[in-house]
C-alpha positions as CSV (number, residue, x, y, z in Angstrom):
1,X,15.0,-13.0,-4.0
2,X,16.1,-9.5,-4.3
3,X,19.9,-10.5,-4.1
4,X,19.6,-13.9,-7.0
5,X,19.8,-11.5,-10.0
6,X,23.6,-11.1,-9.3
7,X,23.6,-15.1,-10.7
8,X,21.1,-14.1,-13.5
9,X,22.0,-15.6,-17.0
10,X,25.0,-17.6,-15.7
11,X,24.2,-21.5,-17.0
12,X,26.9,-22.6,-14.2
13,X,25.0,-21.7,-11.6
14,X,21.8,-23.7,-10.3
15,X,19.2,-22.3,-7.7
16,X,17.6,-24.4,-5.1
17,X,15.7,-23.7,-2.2
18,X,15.0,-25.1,0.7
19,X,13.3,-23.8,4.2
20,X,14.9,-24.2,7.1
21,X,12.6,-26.1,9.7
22,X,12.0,-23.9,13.4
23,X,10.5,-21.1,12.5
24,X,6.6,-20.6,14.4
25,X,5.9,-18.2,10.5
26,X,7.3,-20.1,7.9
27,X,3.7,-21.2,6.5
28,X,4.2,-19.2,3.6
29,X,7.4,-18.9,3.1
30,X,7.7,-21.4,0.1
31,X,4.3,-19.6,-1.2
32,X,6.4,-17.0,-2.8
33,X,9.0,-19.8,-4.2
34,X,5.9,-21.7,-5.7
35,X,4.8,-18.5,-7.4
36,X,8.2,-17.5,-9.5
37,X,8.2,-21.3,-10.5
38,X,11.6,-22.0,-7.9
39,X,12.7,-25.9,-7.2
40,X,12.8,-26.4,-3.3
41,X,14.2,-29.5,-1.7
42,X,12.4,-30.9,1.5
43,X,15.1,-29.9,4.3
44,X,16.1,-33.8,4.7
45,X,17.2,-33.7,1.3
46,X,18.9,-30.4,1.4
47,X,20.8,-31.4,4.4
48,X,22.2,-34.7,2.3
49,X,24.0,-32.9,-0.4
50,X,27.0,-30.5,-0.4
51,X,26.9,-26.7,-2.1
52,X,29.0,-24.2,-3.2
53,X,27.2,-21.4,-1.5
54,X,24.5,-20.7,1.0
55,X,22.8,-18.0,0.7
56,X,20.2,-17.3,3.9
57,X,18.4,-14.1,5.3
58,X,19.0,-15.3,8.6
59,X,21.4,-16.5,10.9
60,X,18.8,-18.7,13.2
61,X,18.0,-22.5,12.8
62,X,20.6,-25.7,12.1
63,X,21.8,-23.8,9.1
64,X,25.4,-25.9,10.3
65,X,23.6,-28.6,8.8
66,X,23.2,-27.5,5.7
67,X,27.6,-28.4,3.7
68,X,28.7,-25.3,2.1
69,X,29.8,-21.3,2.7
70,X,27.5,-19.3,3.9
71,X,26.8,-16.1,2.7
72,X,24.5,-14.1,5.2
73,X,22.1,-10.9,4.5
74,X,20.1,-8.9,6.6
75,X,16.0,-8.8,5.7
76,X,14.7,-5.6,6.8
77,X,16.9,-2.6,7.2
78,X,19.2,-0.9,10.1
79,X,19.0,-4.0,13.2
80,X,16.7,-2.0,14.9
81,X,15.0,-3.9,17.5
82,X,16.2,-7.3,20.0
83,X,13.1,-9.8,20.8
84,X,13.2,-10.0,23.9
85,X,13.7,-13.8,25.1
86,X,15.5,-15.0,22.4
87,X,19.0,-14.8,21.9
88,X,21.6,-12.1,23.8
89,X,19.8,-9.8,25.5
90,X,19.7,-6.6,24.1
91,X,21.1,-7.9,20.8
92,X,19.8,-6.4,18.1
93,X,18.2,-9.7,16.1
94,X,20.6,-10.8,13.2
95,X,23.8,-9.3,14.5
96,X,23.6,-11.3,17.7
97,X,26.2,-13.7,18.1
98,X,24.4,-16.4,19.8
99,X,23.3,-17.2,16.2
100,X,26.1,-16.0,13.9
101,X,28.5,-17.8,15.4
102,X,26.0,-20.7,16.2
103,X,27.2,-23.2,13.9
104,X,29.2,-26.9,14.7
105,X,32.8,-25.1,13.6
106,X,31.6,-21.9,15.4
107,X,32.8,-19.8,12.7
108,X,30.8,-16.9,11.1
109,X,29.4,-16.6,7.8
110,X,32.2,-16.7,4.9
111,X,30.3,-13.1,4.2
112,X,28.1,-11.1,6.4
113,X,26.9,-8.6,3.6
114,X,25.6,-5.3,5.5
115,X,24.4,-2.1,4.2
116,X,26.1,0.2,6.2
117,X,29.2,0.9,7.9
118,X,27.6,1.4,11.1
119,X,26.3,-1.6,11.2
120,X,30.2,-3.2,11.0
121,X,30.8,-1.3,14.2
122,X,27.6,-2.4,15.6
123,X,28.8,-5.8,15.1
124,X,32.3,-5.9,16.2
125,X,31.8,-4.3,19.3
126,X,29.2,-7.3,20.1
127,X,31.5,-9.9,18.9
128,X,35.1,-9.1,17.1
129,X,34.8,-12.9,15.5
130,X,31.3,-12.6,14.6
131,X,32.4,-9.6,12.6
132,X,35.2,-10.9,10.8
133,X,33.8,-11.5,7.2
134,X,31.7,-8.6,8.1
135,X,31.5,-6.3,4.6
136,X,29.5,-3.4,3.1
137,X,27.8,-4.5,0.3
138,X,24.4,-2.2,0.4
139,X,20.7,-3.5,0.4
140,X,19.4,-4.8,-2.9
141,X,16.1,-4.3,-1.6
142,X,16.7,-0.6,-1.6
143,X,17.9,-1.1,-5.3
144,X,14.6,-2.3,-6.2
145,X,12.8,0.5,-5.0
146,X,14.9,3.1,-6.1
147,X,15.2,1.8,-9.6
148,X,11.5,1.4,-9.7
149,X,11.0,5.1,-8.4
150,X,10.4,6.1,-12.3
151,X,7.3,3.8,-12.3
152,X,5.9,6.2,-9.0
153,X,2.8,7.4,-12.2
154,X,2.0,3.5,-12.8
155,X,2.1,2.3,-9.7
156,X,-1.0,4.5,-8.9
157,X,-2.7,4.5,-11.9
158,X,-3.2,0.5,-10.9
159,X,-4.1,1.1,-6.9
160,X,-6.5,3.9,-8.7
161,X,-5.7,6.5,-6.8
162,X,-6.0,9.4,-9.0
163,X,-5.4,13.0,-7.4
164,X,-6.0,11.4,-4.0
165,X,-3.4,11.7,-1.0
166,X,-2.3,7.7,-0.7
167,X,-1.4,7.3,3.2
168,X,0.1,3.9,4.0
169,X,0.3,2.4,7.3
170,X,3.0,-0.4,8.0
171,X,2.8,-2.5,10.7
172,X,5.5,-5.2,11.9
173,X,4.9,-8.0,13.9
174,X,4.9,-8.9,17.5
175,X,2.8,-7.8,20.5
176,X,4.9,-3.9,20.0
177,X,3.3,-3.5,16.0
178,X,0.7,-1.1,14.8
179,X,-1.9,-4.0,14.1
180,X,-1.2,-5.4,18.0
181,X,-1.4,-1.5,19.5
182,X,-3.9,0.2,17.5
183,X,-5.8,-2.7,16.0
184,X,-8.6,0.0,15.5
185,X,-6.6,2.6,13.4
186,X,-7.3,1.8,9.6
187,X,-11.2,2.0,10.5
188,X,-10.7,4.6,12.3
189,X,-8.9,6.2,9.6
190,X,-11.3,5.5,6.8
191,X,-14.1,6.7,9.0
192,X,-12.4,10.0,9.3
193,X,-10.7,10.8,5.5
194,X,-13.1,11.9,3.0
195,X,-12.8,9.4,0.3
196,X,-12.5,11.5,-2.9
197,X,-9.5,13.0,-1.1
198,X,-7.9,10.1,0.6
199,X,-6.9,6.4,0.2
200,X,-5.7,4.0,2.5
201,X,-3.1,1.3,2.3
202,X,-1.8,-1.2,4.7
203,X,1.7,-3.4,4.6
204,X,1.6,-6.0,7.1
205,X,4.2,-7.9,8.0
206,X,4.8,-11.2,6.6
207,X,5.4,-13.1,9.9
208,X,1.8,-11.3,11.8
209,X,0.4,-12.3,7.8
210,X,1.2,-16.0,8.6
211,X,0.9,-16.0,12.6
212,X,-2.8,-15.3,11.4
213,X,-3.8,-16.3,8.1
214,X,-5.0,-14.5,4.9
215,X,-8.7,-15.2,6.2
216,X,-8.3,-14.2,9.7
217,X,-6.3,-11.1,8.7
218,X,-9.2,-9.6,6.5
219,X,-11.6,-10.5,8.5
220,X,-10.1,-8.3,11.4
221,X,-9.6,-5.5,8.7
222,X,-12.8,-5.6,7.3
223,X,-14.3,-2.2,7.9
224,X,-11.6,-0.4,6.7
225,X,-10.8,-3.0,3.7
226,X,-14.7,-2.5,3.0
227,X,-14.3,1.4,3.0
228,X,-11.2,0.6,0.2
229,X,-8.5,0.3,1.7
230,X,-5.2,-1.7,-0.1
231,X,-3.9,-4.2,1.2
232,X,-0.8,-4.9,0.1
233,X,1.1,-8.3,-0.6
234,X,4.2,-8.9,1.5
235,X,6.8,-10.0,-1.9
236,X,7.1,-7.1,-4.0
237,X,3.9,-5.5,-4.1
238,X,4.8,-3.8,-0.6
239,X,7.4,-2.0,-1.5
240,X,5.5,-0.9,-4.8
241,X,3.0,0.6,-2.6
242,X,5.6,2.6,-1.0
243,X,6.8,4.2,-3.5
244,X,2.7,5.1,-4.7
245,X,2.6,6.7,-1.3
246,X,2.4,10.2,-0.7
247,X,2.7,9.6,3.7
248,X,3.3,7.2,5.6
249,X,2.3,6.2,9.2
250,X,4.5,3.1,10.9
251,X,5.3,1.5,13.9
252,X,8.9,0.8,14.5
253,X,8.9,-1.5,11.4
254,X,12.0,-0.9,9.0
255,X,9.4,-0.3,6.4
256,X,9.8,2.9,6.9
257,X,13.4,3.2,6.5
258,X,12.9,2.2,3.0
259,X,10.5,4.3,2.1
260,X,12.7,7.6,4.0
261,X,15.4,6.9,2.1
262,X,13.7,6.5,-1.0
263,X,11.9,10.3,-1.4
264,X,11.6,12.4,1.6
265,X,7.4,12.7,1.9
266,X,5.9,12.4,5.5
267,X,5.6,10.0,8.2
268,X,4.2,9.8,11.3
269,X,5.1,7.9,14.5
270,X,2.3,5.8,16.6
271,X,5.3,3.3,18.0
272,X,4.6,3.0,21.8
273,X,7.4,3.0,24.1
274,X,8.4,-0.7,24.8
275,X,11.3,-3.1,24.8
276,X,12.1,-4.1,21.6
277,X,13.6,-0.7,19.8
278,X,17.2,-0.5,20.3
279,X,18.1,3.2,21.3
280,X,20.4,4.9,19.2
281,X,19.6,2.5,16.0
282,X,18.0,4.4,12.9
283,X,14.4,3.8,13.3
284,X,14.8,4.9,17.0
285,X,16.4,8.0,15.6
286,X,13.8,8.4,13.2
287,X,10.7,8.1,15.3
288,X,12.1,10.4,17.4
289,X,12.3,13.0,15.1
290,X,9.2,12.7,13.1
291,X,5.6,13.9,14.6
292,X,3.7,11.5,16.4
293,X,0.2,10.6,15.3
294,X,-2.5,10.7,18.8
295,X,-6.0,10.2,18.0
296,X,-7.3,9.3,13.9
297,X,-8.7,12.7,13.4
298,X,-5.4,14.5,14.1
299,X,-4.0,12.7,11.3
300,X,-3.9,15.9,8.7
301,X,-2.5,18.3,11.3
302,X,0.1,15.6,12.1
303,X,1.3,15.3,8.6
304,X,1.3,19.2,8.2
305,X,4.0,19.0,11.4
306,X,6.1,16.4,9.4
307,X,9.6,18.9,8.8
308,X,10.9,18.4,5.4
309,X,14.5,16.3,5.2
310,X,13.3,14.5,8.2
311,X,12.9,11.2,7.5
312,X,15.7,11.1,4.5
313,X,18.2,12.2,6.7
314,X,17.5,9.4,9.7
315,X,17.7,6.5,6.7
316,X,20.9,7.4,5.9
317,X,22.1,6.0,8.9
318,X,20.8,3.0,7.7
319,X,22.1,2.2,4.0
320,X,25.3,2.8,2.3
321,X,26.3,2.3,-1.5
322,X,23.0,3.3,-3.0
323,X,23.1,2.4,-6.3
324,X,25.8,-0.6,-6.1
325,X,24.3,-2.9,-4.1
326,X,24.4,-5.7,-6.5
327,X,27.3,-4.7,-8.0
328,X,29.2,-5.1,-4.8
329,X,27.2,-8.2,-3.8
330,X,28.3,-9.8,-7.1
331,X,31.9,-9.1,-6.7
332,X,31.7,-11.0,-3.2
333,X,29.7,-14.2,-4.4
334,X,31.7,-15.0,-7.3
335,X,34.5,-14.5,-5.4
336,X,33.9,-17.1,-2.8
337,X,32.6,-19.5,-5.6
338,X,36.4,-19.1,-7.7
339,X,34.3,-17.8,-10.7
340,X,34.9,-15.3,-13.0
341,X,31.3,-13.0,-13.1
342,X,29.7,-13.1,-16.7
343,X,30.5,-10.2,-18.6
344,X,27.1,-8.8,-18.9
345,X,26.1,-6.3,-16.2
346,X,23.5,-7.2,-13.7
347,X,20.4,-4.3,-12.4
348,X,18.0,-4.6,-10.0
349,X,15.0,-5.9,-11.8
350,X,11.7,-3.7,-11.7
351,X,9.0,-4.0,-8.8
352,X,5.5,-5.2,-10.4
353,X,2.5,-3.1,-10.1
354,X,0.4,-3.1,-7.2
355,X,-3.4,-4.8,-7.0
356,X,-6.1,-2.5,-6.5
357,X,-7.8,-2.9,-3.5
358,X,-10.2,-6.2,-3.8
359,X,-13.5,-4.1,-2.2
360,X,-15.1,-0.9,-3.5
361,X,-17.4,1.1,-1.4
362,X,-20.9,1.7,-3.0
363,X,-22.9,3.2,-1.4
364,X,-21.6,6.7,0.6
365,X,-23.1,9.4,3.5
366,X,-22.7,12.6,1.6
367,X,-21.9,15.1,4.1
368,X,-22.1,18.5,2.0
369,X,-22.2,23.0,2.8
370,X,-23.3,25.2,0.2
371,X,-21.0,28.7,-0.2
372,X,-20.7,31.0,-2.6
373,X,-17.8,28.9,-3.9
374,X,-20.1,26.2,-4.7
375,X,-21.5,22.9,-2.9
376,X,-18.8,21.2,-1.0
377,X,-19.0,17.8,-0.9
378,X,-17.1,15.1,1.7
379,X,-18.1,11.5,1.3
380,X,-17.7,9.0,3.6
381,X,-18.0,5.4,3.1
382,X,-21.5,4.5,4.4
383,X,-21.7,2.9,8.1
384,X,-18.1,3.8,9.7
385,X,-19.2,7.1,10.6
386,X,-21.7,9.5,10.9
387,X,-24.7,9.9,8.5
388,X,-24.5,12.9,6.1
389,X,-26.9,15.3,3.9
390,X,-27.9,12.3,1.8
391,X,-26.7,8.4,1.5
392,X,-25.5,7.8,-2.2
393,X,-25.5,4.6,-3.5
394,X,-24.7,2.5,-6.9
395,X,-27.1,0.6,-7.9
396,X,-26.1,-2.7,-8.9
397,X,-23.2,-2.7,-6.1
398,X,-24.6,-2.0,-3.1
399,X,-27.3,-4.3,-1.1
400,X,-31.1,-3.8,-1.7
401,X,-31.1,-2.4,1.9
402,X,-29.4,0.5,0.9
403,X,-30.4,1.0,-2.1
404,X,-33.7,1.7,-0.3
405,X,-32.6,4.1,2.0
406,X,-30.6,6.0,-0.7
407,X,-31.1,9.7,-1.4
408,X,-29.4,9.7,-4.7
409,X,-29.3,6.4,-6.3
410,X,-26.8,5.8,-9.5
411,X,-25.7,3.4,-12.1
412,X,-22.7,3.7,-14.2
413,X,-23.5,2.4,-18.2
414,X,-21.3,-0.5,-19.3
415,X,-19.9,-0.5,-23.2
416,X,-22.1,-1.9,-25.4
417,X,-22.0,-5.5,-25.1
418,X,-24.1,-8.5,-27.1
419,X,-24.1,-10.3,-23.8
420,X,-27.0,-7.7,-23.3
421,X,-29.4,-9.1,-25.3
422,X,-32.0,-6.7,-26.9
423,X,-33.9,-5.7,-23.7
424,X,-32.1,-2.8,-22.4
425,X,-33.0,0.0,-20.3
426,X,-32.2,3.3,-21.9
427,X,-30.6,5.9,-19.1
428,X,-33.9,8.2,-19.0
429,X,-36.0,5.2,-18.9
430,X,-33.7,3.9,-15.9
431,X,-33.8,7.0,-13.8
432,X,-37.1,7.0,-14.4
433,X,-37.4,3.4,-13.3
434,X,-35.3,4.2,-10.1
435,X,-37.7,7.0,-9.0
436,X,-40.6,4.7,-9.3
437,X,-39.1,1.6,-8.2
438,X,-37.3,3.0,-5.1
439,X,-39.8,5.8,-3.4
440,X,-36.9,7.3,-0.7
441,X,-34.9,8.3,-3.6
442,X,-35.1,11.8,-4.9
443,X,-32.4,12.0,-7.6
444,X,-31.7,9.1,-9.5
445,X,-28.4,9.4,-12.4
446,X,-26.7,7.0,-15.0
447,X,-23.1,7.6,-15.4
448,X,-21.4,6.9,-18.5
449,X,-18.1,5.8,-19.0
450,X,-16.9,9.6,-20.8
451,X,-18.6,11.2,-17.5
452,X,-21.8,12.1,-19.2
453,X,-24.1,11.7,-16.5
454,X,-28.2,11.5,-17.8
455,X,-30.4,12.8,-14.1
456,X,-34.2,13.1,-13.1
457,X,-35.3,14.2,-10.2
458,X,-38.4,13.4,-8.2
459,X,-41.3,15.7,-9.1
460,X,-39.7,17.1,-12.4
461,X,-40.4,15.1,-15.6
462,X,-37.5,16.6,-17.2
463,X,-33.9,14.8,-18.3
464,X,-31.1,16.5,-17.8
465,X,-27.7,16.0,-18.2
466,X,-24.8,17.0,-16.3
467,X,-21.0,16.9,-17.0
468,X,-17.8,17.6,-14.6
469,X,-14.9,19.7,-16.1
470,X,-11.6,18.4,-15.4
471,X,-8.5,20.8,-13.6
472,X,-5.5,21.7,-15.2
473,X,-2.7,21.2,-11.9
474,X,0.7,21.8,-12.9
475,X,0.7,19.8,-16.0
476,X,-1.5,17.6,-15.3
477,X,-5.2,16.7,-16.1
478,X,-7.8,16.2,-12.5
479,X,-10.8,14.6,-12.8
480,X,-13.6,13.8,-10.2
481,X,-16.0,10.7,-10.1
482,X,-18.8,12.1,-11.6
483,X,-20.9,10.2,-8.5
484,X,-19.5,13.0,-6.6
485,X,-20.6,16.4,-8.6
486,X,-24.4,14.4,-8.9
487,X,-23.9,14.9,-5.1
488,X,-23.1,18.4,-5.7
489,X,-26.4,19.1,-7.7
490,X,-28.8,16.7,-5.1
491,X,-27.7,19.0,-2.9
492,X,-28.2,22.2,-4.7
493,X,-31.5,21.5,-5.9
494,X,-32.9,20.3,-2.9
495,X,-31.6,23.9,-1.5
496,X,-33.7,24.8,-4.6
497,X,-36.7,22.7,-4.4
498,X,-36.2,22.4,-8.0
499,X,-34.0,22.5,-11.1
500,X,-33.3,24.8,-13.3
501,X,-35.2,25.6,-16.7
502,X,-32.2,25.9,-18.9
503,X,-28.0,25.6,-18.9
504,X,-27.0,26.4,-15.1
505,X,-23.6,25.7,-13.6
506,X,-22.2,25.1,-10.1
507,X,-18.9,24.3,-8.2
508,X,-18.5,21.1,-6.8
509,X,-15.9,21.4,-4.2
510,X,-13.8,18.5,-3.1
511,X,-11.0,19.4,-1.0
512,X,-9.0,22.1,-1.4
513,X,-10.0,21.8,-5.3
514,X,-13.0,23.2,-7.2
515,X,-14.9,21.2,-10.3
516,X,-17.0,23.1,-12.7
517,X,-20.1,21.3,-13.0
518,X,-22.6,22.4,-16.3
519,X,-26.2,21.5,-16.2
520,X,-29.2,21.1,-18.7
521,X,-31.6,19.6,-20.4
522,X,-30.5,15.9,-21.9
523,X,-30.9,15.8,-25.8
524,X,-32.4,12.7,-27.3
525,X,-29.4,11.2,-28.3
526,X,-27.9,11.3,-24.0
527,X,-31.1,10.5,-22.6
528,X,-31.2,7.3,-25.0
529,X,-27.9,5.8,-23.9
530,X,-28.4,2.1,-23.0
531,X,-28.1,1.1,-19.5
């Protein structure tokens, strides 16, 4: 899909698609076709009718069945590891002869587009015929993502990760990937990273996507995917996560050849020693120079050990041409088909933004130190870990369960809508409500969409009102959730045993970062927001 915009507004060209039959993942391969609105052709069919090109992402199955040249491309990046069973041993898979040259005229591919020299090499000295129509063309994969690197700002903006460090973990497939080694790791993860600092984000490959199902698959993940982590989708939306990401911890994947060669951020290694990596290839080069990742809490010192130039410097051994991918690629196809290319120029076309991640935690254990810098707060998504200071939970997203357990219980105030009806709580009549209501709470807040946040606290019949000021980093504007900083001030006046009589302020600290947060009484006009 990344390579068809080279045919893109040429009326003499028609696309079909068609899967070929053999593969143990290929339940949702023709998913992806169904979703861009692509005609496929049962593989009977296909097999009956005669083309001018094939194009293919891999050299295994009857493709001699299918009448017409082939043109061959690698999926993935650098041929980095062999399966072992299948094929020449020690092959890496797709430049193994056994299956370029597998064909009833036992000729290769009328072009074997590669995205690097190296690769050539690789090839010829495994089989000087399979290597014949053997060309650098570049990876129009890569071309995507670079292209799309300006979009870095909107790409997180839609995963909603704000000021927080985005770490991605990519796992491939087979009994050697991340999911198959370390099936515990994203839990373990989001048990361990505060949440106002951290997200998570997981690319799994398509072919352990399909071995297991979408329902089997987030069932597995479900801690961490209930503590917020992303998952990503495997067309597209993968490789838009990468380029959100600020680190990156893989397996022996070519994921992360991509995303090395795209900026040079960390990456950490948790690939165990087995026998599918080929020595010498790129991603063998690469996990050997980047820090390895041991247990989930040594995660921030591993990424401090990450030595800048690292990983950019291993993917270059991996792609070629940057930047003229589907220039080159074009050149080639209409070549073989005898046509003269349109005169318009063809680009890689734009990677879509990324989902959010489909679960939100609710309900936190606030794990909090008061300094003279202020109240540091660290929230952990409630139940993977240890309980904190207090458990914090949003009312209205969170079970009844916790909401009765909860130290601090919030809301957040919706825009006005008429859907309401004229029966609305008003934010000091809901706090109120919640102290009542719920008698294991001690602070209860409403949080309004500008960050205005209305607060009572058990014993005081006062209203006050509480706002975070925002940072001013290096340009750019940093805001808190305001669930935090009401954190921040539970805390304090519990210290206390009471609030203030007039304006106070306090630091919240999150991080490495401190939030001013003011304090005092609610006017009329705050404590009367509707709920």
């Amino acid at each position: 899909m990344d390579a068809l915009p080279v045919f893109a507004g040429d009326d003499r060209i028609t696309r079909l698609f068609t899967l070929v039959p053999g593969s143990d993942f290929g339940v949702d391969a023709l998913s992806v076709i169904d979703d861009v609105g692509g005609r496929t052709l049962p593989w009977d069919e296909a097999c009956r009718c005669t083309y001018d090109l094939v194009l293919t992402a891999s050299p295994k199955g009857e493709l001699g069945l299918l009448r017409g040249r082939r043109v061959l491309f690698p999926h993935g990046a650098g041929f980095n590891k062999s399966i072992p069973g299948e094929g020449s041993a020690d092959s890496a898979s797709g430049l193994d002869p056994e299956y370029l040259l597998s064909s009833d005229d036992d000729a290769p591919p009328a072009l074997h587009a590669l995205a690097h020299p190296d690769q050539v090499a690789r090839l010829a000295a495994a089989s000087p015929r399979a290597a014949e129509r053997a060309k650098v063309v570049g990876d129009p994969t890569l071309e995507r993502i670079l292209t799309s690197l300006p979009l870095r700002d909107r790409y997180r903006t839609a995963l909603g990760t704000k000021s927080r460090t985005l770490i991605v973990l990519a796992s491939t497939w087979g009994p050697e990937s991340l999911l198959r080694q370390r099936p515990e790791l994203p839990a373990e993860l989001a048990a361990h990273l505060p949440h106002d600092e951290y997200q998570l984000a997981l690319i799994v490959h398509p072919n352990e996507r399909s071995r297991l199902g979408r329902y089997e698959l987030t069932e597995r993940l479900s801690p961490a995917l209930d503590a917020g982590m992303v998952l990503a989708g495997p067309y597209e939306e993968w490789a838009s996560v990468l380029i959100a990401a600020d680190a990156l911890i893989t397996d022996h994947g070519s994921t992360a050849l991509y995303y090395s060669a795209a900026r040079d951020r960390p990456v950490l290694n948790v690939h165990r020693a087995g026998a599918e990596l080929i020595p010498g290839s790129p991603m063998d080069v690469l996990l050997r120079r980047i820090p390895e990742l041991g247990p989930a809490e040594a995660v921030q010192e591993a990424l401090k050990a990450y030595r800048p130039g690292t990983g950019h410097a291993a993917a270059r051994a991996a792609f070629a041409g940057q930047g003229e991918a589907l220039s080159a690629l074009r050149t080639e196809v209409y070549a073989l088909l005898g046509l003269t290319p349109p005169t318009h120029h063809t680009r890689p076309r734009l990677l879509p933004s990324p989902a959010a991640a489909t679960r939100t935690p609710a309900a936190f254990d606030v794990h909090a130190t008061i300094s003279e810098d202020g109240v540091r707060i660290d929230r952990r998504p409630a139940g993977i870990g240890p309980p904190g200071h207090h458990l914090a939970v949003e009312h209205g997203a969170a079970g009844e369960q916790l909401a009765r357990t909860a130290g601090l219980l919030y809301c957040r105030l919706l825009p006005p809508s008429p859907a309401a009806g004229d029966a609305t709580w008003t934010a000091a009549g809901w706090t109120q409500h919640a102290l009542s209501e719920y008698s294991g709470c001690r602070s209860a807040a409403a949080i309004a969409p500008s960050g205005l946040c209305v607060l009572k606290v058990r014993g005081d019949e006062r209203t006050y009102a509480m706002r975070v000021e925002p940072r001013s980093e290096g340009g750019r504007i940093i805001r808190i959730d305001p669930a935090a900083a009401l954190s921040a001030v539970h805390v304090w006046s519990s210290a206390q045993q009471g609030m203030p009589d007039d304006q106070f302020r306090l630091n919240c600290v999150i991080g490495d970062r401190a939030f001013r947060v003011r304090l005092g009484p609610a006017t009329d006009e705050e404590a009367g927001q509707a709920v």
